[in-house]
N, C-alpha and C positions, 0 to 999 in steps of 0.2 A: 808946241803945235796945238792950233785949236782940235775941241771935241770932235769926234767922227760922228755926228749922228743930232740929223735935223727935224723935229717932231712940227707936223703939220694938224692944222685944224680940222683936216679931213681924215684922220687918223690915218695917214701914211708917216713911216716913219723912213727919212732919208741915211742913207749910209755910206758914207764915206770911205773907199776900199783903200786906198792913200793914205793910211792914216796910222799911224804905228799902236794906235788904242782899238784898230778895226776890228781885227779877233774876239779880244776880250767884249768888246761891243755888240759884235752878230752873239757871238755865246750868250750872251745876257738877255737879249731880244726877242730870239727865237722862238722860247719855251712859250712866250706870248702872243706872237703875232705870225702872221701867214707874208714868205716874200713871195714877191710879185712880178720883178723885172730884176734882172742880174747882169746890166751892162757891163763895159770895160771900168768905168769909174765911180758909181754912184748904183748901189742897191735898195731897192724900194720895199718897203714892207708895210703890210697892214693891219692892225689890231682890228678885231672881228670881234661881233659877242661868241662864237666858236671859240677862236683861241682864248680868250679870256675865260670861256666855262672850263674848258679841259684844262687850262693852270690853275681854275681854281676845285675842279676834281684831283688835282696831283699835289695837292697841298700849299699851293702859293696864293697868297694876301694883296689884299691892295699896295700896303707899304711896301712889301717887297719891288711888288713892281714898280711904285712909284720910285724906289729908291735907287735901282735899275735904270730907271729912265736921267733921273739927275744927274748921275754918275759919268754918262755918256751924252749928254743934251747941249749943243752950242748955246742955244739961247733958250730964251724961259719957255715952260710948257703950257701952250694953249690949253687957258681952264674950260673948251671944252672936252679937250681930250682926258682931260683928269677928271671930271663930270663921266665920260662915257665910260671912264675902265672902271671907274667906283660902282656907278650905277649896274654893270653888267656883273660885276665880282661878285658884288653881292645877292646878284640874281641867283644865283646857282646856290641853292639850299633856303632860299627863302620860304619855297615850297618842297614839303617832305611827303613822301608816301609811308605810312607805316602800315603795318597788321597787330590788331587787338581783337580777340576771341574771335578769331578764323575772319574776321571783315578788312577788306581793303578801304585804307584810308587815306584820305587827301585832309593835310595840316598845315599851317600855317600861322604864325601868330601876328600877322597884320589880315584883321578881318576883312578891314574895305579891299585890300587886294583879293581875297579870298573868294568873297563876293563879286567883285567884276571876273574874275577868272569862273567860278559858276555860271555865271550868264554870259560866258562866253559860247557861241552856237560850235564851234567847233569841239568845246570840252562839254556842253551840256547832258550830249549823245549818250556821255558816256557816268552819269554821275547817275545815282540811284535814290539818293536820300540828303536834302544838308541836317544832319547834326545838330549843329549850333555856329556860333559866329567862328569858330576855327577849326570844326572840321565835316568834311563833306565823304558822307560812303560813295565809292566807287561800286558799280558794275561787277561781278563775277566775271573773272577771264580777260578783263579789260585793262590789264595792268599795263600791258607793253603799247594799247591804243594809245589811254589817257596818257604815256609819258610822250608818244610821237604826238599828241594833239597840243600837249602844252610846249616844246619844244619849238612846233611852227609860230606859237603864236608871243615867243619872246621869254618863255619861262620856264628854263629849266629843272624838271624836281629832282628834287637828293631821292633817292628808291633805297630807303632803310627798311621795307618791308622785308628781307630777310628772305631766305632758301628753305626748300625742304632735301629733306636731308636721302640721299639716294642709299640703293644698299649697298654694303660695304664689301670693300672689295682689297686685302690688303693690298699694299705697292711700299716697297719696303728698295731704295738706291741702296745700291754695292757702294763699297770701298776701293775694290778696284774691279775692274768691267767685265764678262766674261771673257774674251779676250787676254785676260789675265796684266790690261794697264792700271796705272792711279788712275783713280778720276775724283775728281772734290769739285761742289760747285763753285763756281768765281764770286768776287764779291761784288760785282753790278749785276748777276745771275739773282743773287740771295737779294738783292734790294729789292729788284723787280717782284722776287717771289712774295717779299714782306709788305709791298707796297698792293700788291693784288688780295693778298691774302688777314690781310688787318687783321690776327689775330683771330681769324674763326666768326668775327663778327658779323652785322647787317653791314657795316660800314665798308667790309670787301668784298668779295663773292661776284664782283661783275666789273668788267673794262677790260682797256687795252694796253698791253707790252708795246712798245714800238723799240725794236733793235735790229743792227743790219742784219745784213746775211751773215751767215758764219759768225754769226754773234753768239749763237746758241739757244734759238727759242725754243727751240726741241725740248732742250733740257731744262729751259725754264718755264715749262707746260708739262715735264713730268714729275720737275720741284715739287709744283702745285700738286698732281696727281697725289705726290705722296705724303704729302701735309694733310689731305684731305681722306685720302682711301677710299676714295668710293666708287663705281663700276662709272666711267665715264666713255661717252662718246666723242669722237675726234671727228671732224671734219677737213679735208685736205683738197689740194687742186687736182691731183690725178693718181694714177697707179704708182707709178713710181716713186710720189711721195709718200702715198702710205706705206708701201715695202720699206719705206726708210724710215718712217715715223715708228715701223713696229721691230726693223734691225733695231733701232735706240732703244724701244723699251726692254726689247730680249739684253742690250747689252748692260742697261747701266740700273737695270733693275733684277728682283730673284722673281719677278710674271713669266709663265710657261706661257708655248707655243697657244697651250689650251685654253689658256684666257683673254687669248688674242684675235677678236674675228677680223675679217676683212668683209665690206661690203661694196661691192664696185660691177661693173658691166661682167666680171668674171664668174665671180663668187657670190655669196648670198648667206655669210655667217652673224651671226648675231652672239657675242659672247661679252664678260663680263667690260674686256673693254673691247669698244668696234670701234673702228677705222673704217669711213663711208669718204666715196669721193664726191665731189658737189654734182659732176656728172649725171652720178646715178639719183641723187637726190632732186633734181630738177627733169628727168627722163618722165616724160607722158608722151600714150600712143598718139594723138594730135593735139594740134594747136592748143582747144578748149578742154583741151580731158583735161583729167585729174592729176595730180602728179605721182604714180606709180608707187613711191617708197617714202613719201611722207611719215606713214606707217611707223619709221624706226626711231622717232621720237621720242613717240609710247610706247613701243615696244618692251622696254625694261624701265625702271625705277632708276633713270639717269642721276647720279650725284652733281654731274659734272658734264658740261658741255665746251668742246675746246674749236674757235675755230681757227683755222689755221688760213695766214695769207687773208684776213680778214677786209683786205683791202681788194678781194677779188671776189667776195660773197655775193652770190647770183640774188636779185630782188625777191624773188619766191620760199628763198631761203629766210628773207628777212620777214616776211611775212609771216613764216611758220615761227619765227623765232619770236614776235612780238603776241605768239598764246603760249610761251613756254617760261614766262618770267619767273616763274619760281626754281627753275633750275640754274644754276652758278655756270655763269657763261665767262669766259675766257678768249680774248679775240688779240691773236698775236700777226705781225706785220713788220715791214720795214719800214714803210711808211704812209699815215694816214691819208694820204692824198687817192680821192676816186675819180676815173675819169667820168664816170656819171652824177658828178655832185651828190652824192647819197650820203656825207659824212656826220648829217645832224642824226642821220637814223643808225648809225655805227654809235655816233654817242648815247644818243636813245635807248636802242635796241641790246644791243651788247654792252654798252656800258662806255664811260669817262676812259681818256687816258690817262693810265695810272702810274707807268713809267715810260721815260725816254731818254736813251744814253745817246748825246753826239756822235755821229760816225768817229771824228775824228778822235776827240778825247779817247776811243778806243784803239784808234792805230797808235797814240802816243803810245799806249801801253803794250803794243803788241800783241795783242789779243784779236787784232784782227791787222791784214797786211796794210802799209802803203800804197796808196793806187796813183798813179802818173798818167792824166786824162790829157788825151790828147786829140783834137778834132781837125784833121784834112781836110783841104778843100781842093777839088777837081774843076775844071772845067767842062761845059755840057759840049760834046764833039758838033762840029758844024753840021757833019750827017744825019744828028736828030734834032739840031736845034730847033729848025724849019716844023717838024712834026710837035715838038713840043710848045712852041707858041700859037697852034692850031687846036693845042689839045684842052679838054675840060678840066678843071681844078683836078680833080681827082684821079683823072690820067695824069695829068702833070707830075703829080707826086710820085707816079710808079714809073713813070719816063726817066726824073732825076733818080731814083732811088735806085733802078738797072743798067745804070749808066753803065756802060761798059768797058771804060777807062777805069773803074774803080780797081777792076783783077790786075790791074798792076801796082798797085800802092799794096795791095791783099800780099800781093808775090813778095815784093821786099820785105813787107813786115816781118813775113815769115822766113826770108832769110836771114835777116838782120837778128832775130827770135833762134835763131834753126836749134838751139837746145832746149826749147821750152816748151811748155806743155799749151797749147792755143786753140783757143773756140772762136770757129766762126759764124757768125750769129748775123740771122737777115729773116728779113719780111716772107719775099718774096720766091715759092718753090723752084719757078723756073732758071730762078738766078743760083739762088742754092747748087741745083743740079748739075747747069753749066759749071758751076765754080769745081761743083767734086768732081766731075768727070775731065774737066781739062788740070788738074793735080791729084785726081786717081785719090781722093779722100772720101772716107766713109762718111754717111749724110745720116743722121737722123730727123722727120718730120712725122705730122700728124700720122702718116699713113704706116709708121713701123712697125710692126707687132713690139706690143711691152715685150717682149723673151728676146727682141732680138735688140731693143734698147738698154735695156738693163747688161745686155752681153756688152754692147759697145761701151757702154760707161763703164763697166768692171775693168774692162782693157786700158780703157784711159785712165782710171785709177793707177793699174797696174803698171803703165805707160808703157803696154803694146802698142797704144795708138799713142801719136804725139801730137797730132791736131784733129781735130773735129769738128765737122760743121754741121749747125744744127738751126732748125727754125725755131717758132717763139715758142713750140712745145715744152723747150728748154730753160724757157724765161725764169721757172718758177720751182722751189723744193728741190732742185738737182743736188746731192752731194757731191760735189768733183775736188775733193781739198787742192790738190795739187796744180789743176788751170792757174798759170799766173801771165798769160796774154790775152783780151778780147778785143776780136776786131770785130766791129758792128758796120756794115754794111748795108743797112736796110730796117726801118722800124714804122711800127704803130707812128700815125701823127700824132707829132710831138708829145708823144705821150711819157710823162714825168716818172709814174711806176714803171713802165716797162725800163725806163734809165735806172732806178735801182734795184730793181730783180736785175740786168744784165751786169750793171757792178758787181752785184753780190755776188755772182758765179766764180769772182777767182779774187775775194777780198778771205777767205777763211787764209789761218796762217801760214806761213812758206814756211821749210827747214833752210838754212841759210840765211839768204839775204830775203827779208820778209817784202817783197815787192813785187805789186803787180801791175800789170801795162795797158789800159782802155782807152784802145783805138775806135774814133767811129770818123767811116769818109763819107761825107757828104758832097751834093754837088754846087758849085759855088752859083749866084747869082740864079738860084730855079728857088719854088717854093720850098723845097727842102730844105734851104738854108733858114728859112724862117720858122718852119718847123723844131727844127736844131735850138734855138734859143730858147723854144720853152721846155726842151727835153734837161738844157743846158742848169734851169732853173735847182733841178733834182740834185747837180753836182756842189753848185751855190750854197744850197740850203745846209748841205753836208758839211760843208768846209773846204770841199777841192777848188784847187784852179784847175784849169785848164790850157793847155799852149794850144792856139790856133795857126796850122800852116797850112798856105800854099802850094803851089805844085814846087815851085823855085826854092823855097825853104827848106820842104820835104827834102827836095834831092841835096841840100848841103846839110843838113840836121843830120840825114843816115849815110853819109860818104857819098854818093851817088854822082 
């Protein structure tokens, strides 16, 4: 059989899904290039100077990747795409930032680059003094500018200038939990930790983890904690994930209650490690003011800055974060993809990605469940047809996505399911509401009080509840090990993260048959369905397929 994988001169790369070299082909690809379209037979991907910085922040070479590329290439590789991944590989550390006797420094050992990057107007703002022909003093405080300044303009700098060191704060991992289980960290846990952590050096201290859900980033952000010991600050999506970020540390560390603050719209503690939600971090009394609780940056002699779901990091955020560069930032996620294109200022700002484990290669190992993606297709009822081809793009969206047909595909899943544990998961409150109240199911959204979400989650833990429906509050940080059914109903356009925050809700491992079941019905022939294909991309990139059915299918697929 020929090669799976067609290299274009525009740096797209074609893939072959037909092809029994396909797997090992996407696996080999990925770590490089951004996909782009994931039809039924041919997947499109693109090498970026982005992917190519972040593989070569995680330790991969030209020749690797050119070796990669041969391995799986029909025919010969247009030399300008061997031109472009050379050229940009080796962008990344041609300019270093270092610190000698307290000055920020921009080095480089090709001077003429050196020199055209100095008189560049967008880096000039920020230089203070040239040196000599290979090195230029930086600006006081201007560490996290000049690296977003050289970033936009094609040239990523290595940041060897190194950390200061926060106070110390022991954090010492159990043997076994309080809870009285084993626990030992995994071995793609300890890479990532080794892979972040370089030995204490300049060369770690900043980037990003990317692993799924129920992968364990928790525990590999309190790895780090405890390599390093120092009082660090945690940033999270909401309440409920800090309560769980600080259940983990009370469990799998000997940290008391008392070294545990929370800072959130509740509370207001500041202790040796806090847990802040972005909420309250971005909270100012109007538009122009100030932002409120900025404040707890400086507040203490941070060693360590973790953020969590760094793929949902509020702009305001990022900005405080680019005068904080000497603190050791930690930015964990399932996946790099933002829907606001902000991802060169994640590399920038927070740092390179430094590890990245396949979804799949971890369900081979069980470490995290099998997922069985399946996408429905309804038809739009003749009764709103008429309203929806009247309606604005954006009604349109919320017309297919309320379909009303859909509560019937909802009902069999859930019979077809009736011993499982199943989250129903959608956009839209009004739909939600309808849905719990004609099946008598408890609903959690924006509007619950945390005491009485946190009650309903513990129930479905405990599996007093057996289904749940919940809006996108849910999307994000939930522990719910035992969910092993999602039916999605309704979502953000096409939005790619939100497809793997709602996987990840019921991929952590099963007892038994480690399997779980993501359903989402869409409506066939409305904008929704085109929405669906770029949500579809998320599944692609991961390694799942997907079965797409019909109404007709549906009904012989589940007995009907």
């Amino acid at each position: 059989m020929s090669k799976p994988v067609i290299i274009q001169s525009d740096n797209t790369i074609l893939l072959e899904v037909n092809n029994s070299d396909f797997e090992n082909a996407r696996d080999s690809i990925s770590p490089f290039s951004e996909l782009e379209k994931s039809p039924e037979h041919i997947h499109t991907y693109r090498i970026t100077p982005l992917s190519l910085w972040n593989a070569a922040a995680s330790g991969m070479n030209y020749k690797t990747i050119l070796e990669k590329l041969k391995n799986f290439s029909r025919y010969d590789i247009p030399e300008i795409v061997l031109t472009t991944v050379k050229e940009q590989m080796q962008r990344y550390g041609l300019l270093k930032l270092i610190m000698k006797d307290g000055e920020l420094l921009l080095t480089s050992e090709d001077a003429i680059l050196l020199n055209e990057i100095a008189n560049n107007k967008k880096v000039d703002q920020f230089v203070d003094q040239r040196i000599n022909d290979h090195l230029i003093r930086i600006k006081k405080n201007y560490r996290g500018h000049i690296k977003q300044a050289l970033i936009k303009i094609g040239f990523p700098v290595q940041d060897l200038a190194g950390y200061e060191d926060g106070d110390p704060c022991k954090i010492e991992m159990r043997l076994k939990t309080a809870h009285e289980r084993d626990f030992s960290i995994r071995d793609y846990q300890n890479s990532s930790i080794n892979s972040f952590y370089k030995g204490g050096g300049p060369e770690g201290g900043s980037g990003i983890i990317v692993l799924p859900c129920g992968a364990g980033k928790t525990i590999v952000g309190i790895g780090i904690m405890s390599l390093l010991s120092t009082e660090t600050l945690i940033l999270v999506t909401n309440t409920i994930a800090l309560r769980q970020w600080k259940e983990e540390l009370l469990d799998k560390t000997y940290l008391t209650t008392e070294q545990i603050g929370e800072f959130s719209g509740e509370k207001k503690e500041i202790m040796p490690i806090t847990i802040a939600t972005y909420n309250i971090l971005t909270y100012r009394k109007n538009k122009n003011g100030p932002f409120q609780h900025f404040e707890i940056f400086n507040t203490k002699n941070w060693g360590l800055i973790i953020y969590d779901e760094v793929h949902l990091l509020p702009a305001p955020v990022f900005r405080m974060t680019s005068e904080i560069q000497s603190k050791r930032r930690l930015g964990l996620t399932a996946t790099l993809i933002r829907e606001d294109g902000m991802e060169t200022d994640v590399f920038s700002l927070i740092g390179p990605k430094k590890f990245d484990m396949p979804w799949k290669i971890l369900e081979k190992s069980n470490w995290i469940a099998e997922a069985l993606c399946t996408e429905i297709r309804t038809e739009i009822p003749d009764e709103i047809r008429l309203k929806y081809s009247l309606a604005k793009d954006r009604e349109k969206f919320r017309i297919a996505s309320e379909n009303w047909k859909k509560i019937d595909f909802v009902k069999k899943i859930m019979e077809h399911h009736s011993d499982s544990n199943i989250l129903i998961i959608g956009q839209y409150i009004s739909q939600l509401e309808d849905l719990s109240k004609m099946f008598k199911l408890p609903l959690i959204t924006g509007s619950t009080p945390i005491s009485e979400r946190e009650e309903m989650y513990k129930n479905f833990r405990e599996e007093k509840i057996k289904i749940l429906v919940v809006s996108k509050v849910a999307n994000f940080s939930i522990d719910l090990p035992d969910a092993n059914v999602a039916i999605q109903i309704s979502g953000t356009f096409g939005s790619r993260q939100e497809e793997a925050q709602r996987l990840g809700r019921i991929l952590r491992p099963k007892k038994g048959e480690n399997r779980a079941y993501f359903y989402t019905i869409i409506t066939s022939n409305t904008v929704e369905e085109k929405f669906a294909h770029n949500r579809q991309l998320f599944l692609t990139e991961q390694g799942y397929s997907y079965i797409i059915l019909n109404e007709v299918m549906f009904k012989e697929r589940f007995g009907l």
